[in-house]
C-alpha positions in Angstrom: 20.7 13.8 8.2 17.8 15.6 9.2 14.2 13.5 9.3 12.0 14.5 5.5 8.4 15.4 6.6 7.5 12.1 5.3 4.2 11.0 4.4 3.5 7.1 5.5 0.4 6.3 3.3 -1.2 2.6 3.8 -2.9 1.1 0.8 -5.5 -2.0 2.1 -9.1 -3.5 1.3 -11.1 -6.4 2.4 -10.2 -9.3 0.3 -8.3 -9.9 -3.0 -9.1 -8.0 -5.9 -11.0 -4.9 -5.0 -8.0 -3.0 -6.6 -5.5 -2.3 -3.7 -2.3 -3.1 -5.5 -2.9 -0.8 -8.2 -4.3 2.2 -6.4 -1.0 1.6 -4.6 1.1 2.1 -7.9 -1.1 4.7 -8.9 -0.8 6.8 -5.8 3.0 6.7 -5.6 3.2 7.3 -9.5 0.7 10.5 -9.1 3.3 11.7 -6.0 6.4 10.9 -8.4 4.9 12.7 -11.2 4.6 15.6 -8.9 9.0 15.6 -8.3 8.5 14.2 -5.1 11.0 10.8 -3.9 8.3 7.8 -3.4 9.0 4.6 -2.2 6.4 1.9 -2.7 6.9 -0.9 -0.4 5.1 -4.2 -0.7 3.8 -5.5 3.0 1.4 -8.2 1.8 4.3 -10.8 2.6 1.6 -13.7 2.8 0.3 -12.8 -0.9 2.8 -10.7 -2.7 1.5 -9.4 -5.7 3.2 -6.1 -6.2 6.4 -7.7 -7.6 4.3 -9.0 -10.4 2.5 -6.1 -10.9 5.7 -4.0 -11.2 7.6 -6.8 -13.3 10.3 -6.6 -10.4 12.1 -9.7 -8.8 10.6 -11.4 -5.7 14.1 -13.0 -5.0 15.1 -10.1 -2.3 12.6 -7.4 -0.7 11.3 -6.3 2.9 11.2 -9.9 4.0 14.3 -10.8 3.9 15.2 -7.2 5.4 12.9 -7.9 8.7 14.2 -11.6 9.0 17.9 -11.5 8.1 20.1 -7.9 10.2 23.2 -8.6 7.9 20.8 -6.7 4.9 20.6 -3.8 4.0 18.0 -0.7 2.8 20.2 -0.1 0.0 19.9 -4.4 -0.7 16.4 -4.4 -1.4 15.7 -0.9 -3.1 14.7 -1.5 -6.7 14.4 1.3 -8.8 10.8 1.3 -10.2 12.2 1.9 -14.0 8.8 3.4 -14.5 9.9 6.8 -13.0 13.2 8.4 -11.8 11.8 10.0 -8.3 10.4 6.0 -7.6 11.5 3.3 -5.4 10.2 0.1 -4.9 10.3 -2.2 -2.1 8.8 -5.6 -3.5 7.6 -8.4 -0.6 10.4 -10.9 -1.0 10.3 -14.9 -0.6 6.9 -15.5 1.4 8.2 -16.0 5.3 6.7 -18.9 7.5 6.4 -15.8 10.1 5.1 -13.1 8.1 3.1 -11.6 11.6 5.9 -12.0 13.9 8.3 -10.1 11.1 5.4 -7.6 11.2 6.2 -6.7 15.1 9.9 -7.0 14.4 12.0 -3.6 16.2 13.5 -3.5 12.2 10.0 -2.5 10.9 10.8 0.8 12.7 14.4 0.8 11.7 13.3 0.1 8.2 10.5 3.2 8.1 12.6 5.8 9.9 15.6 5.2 7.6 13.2 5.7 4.6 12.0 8.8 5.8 15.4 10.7 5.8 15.8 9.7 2.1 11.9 9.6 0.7 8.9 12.5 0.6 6.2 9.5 0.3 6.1 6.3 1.6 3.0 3.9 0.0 2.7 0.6 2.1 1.2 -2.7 -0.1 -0.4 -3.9 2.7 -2.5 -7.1 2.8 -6.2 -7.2 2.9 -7.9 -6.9 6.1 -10.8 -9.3 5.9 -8.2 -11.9 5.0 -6.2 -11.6 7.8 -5.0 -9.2 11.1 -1.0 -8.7 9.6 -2.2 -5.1 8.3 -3.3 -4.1 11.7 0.2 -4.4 13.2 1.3 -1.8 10.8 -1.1 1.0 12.8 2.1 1.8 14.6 4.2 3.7 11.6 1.6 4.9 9.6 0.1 8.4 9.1 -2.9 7.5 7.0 -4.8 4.8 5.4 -6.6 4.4 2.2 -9.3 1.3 2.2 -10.1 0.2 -1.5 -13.6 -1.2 -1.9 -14.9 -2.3 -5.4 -18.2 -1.9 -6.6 -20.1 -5.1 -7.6 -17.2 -7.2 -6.0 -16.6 -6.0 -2.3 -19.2 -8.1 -0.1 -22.2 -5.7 1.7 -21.1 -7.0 5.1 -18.2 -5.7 4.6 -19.3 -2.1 5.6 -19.5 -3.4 8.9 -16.2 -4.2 9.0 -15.1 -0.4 7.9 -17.5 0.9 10.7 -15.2 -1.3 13.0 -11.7 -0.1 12.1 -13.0 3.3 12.1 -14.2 3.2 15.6 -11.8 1.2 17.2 -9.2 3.0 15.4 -7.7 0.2 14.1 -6.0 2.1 11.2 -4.7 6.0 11.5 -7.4 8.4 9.6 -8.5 6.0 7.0 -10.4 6.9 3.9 -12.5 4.8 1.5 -11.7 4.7 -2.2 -14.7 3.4 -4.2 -13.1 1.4 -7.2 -14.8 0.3 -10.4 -17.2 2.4 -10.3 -20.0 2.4 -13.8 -20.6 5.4 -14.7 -24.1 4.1 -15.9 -25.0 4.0 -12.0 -24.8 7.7 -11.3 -21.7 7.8 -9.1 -18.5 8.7 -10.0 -17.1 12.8 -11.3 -16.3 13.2 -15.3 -16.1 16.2 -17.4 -17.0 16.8 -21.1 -20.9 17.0 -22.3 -23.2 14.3 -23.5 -25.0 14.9 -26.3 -29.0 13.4 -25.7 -29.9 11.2 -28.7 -33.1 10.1 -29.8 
């Protein structure tokens, strides 16, 4: 079969809770929604959350695919049961040697299989102020999207972001703002407000 023109779209952010998991499912549900075939894969093997999020088993996933040869794609695809046109990859059993399975030759095996069968591929990964595993993903990605959350993401943090970008650590990244109050005069809404007195 001949190779889709997949899109490899990394999800990450700088420590739990800024929002990364669900602008993950969000992203792939928008690209769904659209008639495109998404595959959401979760790659935060140290903290899988996605599993949860999704209401999906964490009893197989991409862990036991990177550690284990005698699996499968076709093991540890879950349909999403949210939409038809998405896939879901969930973590799996936390690994003792979640970088090393990172760096794993079947990380490549995995992604190019995917993209014969999938428009969109959103990667779960794990946060990057927490620790280097998202990093090792550079290598199969196309793009990255880092989720920051106002009132919650530390300042120093920016310094971080300048980092990645100018080492390119992570493939044309982009910055999602998350949370954002509309009473602080950032953010884009339609509609008119009435003034009141």
């Amino acid at each position: 079969p001949t190779r889709r023109s997949s899109d490899l779209i990394l999800i990450t952010s700088s420590v739990g809770g800024e929002g990364k998991s669900f602008t993950a499912i969000n992203l792939a549900m928008s690209f769904a929604l659209m008639s495109k075939k998404v595959i959401l894969i979760g790659l935060d093997i140290r903290k899988p959350m996605l599993g949860d999020y999704m209401h999906i088993s964490k009893n197989k996933g991409v862990s036991l695919f990177l550690s284990d040869s005698s699996y499968k794609l076709k093991d540890i695809i879950i349909p999403s049961g949210i939409h038809p046109f998405l896939n879901v990859i969930p973590a799996g059993p936390i690994p003792p040697n979640p970088a090393e399975l990172l760096m794993s030759n079947r990380l490549e095996e995995m992604i190019a299989e995917l993209k014969l069968e999938y428009d969109y591929i959103i990667i779960d990964s794990a946060p990057v102020g927490v620790v280097s595993d998202t990093y090792l993903l550079n290598r199969v990605i196309d793009n990255a999207v880092y989720v920051s959350r106002q009132n919650y993401t530390p300042k120093e943090v920016t310094e971080l972001i300048n980092e990645i970008h100018d080492n390119n650590k992570l493939n044309n990244i982009g910055l999602i703002l998350n949370g954002v109050d509309e009473a602080s005069g950032y953010g884009y809404g339609y509609g008119n407000k009435e003034n009141t007195k």
